[in-house]
matplotlib code that plots the C-alpha trace (Angstrom):
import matplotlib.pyplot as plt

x = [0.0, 1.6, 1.0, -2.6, -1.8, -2.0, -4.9, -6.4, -5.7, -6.9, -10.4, -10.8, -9.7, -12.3, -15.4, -14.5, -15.1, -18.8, -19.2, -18.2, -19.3, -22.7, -25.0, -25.9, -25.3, -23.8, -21.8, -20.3, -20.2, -17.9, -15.2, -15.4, -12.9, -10.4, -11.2, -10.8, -7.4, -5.7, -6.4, -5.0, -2.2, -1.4, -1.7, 0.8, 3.3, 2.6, 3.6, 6.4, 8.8, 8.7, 9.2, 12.6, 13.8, 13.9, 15.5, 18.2, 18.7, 19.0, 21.5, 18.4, 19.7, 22.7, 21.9, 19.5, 22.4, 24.8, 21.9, 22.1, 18.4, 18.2, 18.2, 14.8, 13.3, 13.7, 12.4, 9.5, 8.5, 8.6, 6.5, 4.2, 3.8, 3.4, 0.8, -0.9, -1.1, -2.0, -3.9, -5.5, -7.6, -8.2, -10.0, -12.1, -13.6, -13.3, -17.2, -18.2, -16.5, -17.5, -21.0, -20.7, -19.7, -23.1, -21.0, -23.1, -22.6, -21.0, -18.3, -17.4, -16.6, -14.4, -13.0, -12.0, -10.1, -8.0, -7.2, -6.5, -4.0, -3.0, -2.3, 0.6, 1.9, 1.9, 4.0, 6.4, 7.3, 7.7, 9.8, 12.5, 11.3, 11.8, 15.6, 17.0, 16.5, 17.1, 20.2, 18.2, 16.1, 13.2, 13.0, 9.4, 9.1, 11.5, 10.2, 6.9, 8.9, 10.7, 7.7, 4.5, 5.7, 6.5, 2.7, 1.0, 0.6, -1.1, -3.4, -4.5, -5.3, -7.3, -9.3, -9.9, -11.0, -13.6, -14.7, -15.0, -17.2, -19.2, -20.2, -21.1, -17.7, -15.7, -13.1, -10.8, -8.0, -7.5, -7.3, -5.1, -2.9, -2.8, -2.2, 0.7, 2.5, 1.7, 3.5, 6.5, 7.0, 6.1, 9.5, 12.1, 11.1, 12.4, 16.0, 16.2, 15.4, 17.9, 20.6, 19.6, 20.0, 23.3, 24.7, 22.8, 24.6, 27.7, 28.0, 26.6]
y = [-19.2, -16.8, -13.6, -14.5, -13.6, -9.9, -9.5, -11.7, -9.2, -6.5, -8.1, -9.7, -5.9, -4.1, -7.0, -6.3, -2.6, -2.5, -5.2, -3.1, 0.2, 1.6, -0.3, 3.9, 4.8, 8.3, 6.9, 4.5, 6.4, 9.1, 6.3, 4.1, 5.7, 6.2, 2.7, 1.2, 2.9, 2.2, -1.5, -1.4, 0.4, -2.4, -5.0, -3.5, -3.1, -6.5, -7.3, -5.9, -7.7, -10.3, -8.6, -8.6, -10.4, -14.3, -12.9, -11.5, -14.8, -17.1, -14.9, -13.5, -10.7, -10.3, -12.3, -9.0, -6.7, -8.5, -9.3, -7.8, -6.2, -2.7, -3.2, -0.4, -2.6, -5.6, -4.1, -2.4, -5.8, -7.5, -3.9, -5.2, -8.5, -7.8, -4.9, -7.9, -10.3, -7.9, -5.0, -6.2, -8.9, -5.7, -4.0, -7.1, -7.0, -3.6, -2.6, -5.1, -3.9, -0.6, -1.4, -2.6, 1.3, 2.3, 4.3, 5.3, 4.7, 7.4, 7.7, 4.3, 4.9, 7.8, 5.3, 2.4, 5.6, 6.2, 2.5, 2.3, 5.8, 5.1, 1.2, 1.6, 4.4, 2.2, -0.4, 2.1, 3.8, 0.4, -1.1, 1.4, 0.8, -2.9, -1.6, -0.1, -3.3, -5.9, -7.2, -7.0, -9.6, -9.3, -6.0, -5.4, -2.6, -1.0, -1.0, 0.3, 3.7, 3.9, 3.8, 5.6, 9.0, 8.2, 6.7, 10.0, 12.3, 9.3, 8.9, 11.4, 12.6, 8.9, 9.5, 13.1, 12.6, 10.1, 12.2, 15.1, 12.9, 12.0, 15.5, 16.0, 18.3, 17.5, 15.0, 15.9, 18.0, 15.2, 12.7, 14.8, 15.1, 11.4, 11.1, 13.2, 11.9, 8.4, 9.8, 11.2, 7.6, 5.7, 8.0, 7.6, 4.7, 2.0, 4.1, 4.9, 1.4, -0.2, 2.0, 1.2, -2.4, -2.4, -0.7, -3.6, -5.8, -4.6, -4.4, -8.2]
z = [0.5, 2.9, 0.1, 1.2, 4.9, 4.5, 2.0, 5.1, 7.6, 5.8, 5.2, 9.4, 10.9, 8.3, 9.2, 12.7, 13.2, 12.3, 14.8, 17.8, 16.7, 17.2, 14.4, 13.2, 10.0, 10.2, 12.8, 10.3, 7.1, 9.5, 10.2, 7.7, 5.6, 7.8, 9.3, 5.5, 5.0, 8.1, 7.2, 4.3, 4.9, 7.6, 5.3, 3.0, 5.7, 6.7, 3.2, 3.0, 4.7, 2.8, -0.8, -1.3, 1.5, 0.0, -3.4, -1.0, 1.3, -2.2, -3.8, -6.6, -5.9, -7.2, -10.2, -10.6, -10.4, -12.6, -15.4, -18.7, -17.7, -15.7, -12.3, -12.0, -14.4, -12.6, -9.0, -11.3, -12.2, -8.7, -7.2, -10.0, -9.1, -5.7, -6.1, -8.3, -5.4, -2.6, -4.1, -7.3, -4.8, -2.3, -5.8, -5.9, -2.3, -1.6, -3.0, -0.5, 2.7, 1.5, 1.9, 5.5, 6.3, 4.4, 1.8, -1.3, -4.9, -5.3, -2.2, -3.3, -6.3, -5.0, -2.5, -5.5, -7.4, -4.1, -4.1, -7.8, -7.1, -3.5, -3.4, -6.4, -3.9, -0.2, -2.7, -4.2, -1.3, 0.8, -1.8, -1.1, 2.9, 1.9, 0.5, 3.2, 5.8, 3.4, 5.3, 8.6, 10.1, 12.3, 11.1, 10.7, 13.5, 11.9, 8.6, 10.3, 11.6, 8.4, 6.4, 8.4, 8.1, 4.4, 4.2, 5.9, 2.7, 1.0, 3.8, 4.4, 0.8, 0.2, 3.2, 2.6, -0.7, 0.8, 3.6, 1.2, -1.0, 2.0, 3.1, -0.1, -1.3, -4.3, -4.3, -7.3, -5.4, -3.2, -6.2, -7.9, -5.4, -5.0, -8.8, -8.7, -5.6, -7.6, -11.1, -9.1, -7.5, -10.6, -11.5, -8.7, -6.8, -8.9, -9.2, -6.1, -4.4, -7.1, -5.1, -2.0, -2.9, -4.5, -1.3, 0.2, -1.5, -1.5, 2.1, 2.1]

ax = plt.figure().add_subplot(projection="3d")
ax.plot(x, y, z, "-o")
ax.set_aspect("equal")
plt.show()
């Protein structure tokens, strides 16, 4: 049940914040987006370590690089799985936490399109994160500096879409932008994380 740890974490640090803010409502509608994607963003780094890390230590790996199947394929399949576990149950409670910030209808809608376009993003870009330390242990820190400045761009387009739809702007440039960052990474990430883990392997 440890997959469950992060999706965990994600749900304790959002409850908390309306507890020690200000019960006002503008007050809450102002940082509740920002609040709701920090979270998240945590979790999936918390996630992280942990994706390709056990395949590594019982030799998976290599059976992945020597397999008849292409290596991207392979890794596009674990991101999958692992977006499956962590995101797909964040899409499930994410109206909920939404309404503790006193978003409306509509800015929560806005906000489950930037987790439907961001979330396959945070896990594409931390699986070639997840790469570059897989010989490393303890090496969550530095997954966390690897990573953040590779995490900004979708950041702050998801929570500008939402604090656009909150004032009462349009959303759509943000979401576009999110939509394209999230094509060029449905693109590279798998090839370029399959080199970073042969050159993981090979200096095993």
């Amino acid at each position: 049940m440890e997959w469950l740890n992060p999706l965990i974490f994600f749900i304790l640090v959002t409850i908390l914040f309306p507890l020690t803010l200000a019960p006002d409502h503008k007050i809450l509608q102002a940082v509740g987006p920002g609040i709701l994607w920090i979270a998240l963003l945590l979790a999936v780094l918390l996630s992280l370590t942990r994706l390709f890390q056990p395949d590594y230590e019982d030799g998976s790996l290599e059976q992945w690089i020597f397999s008849s199947y292409p290596l991207p394929l392979l890794i596009f399949a674990k991101i999958s799985a692992h977006w499956l576990m962590l995101c797909a149950p964040v899409l499930i409670v994410a109206p909920l936490l939404a309404f503790m910030f006193h978003l409306s209808g509509p800015v929560t809608g806005v906000f489950m399109l930037t987790l439907l376009l961001g979330t396959p993003l945070l896990t594409l870009l931390g699986a070639i994160g997840a790469a570059l330390i897989i010989s490393l242990r303890r090496s969550g820190l530095l997954l966390a500096l690897i990573l953040l400045p590779l995490y900004v761009p979708t950041l702050i387009f998801a929570t500008g879409a939402l604090q656009a739809s909150v004032s009462g702007f349009s959303a759509l440039p943000a979401i576009l932008w999110l939509a394209a960052l999230l094509s060029v990474a449905l693109v590279l990430a798998p090839w370029i994380t399959a080199i970073t883990l042969r050159m993981g392997i090979a200096f095993k």
